[in-house]
N, C-alpha and C positions, 0 to 999 in steps of 0.2 A: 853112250856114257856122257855125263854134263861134266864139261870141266868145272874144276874148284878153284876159287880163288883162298888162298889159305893166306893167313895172316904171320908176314917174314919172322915178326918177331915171337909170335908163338914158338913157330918151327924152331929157331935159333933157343927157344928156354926147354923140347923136348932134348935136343939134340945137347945141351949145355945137361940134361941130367942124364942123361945116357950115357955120356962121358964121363960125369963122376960117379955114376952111380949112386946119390943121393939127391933127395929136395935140397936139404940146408946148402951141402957144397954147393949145389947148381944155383940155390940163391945167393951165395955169397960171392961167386965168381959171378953170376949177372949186376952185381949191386940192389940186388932186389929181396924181401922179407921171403919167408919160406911162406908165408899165405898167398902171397903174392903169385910166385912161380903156384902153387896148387891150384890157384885159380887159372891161370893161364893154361893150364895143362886142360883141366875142365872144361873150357872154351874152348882148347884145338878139339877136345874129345868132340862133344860137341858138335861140331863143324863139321866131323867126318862123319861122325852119327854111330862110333863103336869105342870101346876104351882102348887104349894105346899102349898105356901101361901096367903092368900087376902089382897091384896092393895089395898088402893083407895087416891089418891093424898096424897103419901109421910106416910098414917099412914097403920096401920099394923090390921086388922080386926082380925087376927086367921086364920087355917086351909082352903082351900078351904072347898067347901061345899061338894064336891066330896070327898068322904069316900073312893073309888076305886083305889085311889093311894095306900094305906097305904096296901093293901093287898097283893097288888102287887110287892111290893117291897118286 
């Protein structure tokens, strides 16, 4: 396995929506626009090479169902 170099600040705006369970809140507590954090999110996705989290038109489900990212990482 290659290690990853993942980018701190991504990590920190997954982990900032996870905790409120929203884009906006988690934008708003980074001081960042809600395009912003979705783009960042995009980029950690990205970087791992699988989606991280569940969408379904514009709200926010929680974790993929896939548990196999998190080990990975």
């Amino acid at each position: 396995m290659n290690p990853r170099h993942l980018d701190l600040d991504l990590l920190r705006t997954l982990v900032a929506i996870a905790d409120s369970g929203s884009f906006s809140t988690a934008a708003e507590r980074l001081g960042r626009s809600q395009s912003a954090v979705s783009l960042q999110v995009k980029r950690l996705e990205e970087q791992v090479g699988q989606p991280l989290l569940d969408r379904a038109q514009g709200r926010l489900n929680g974790p993929t169902r896939s548990e196999e990212h998190t080990s990975e990482l």
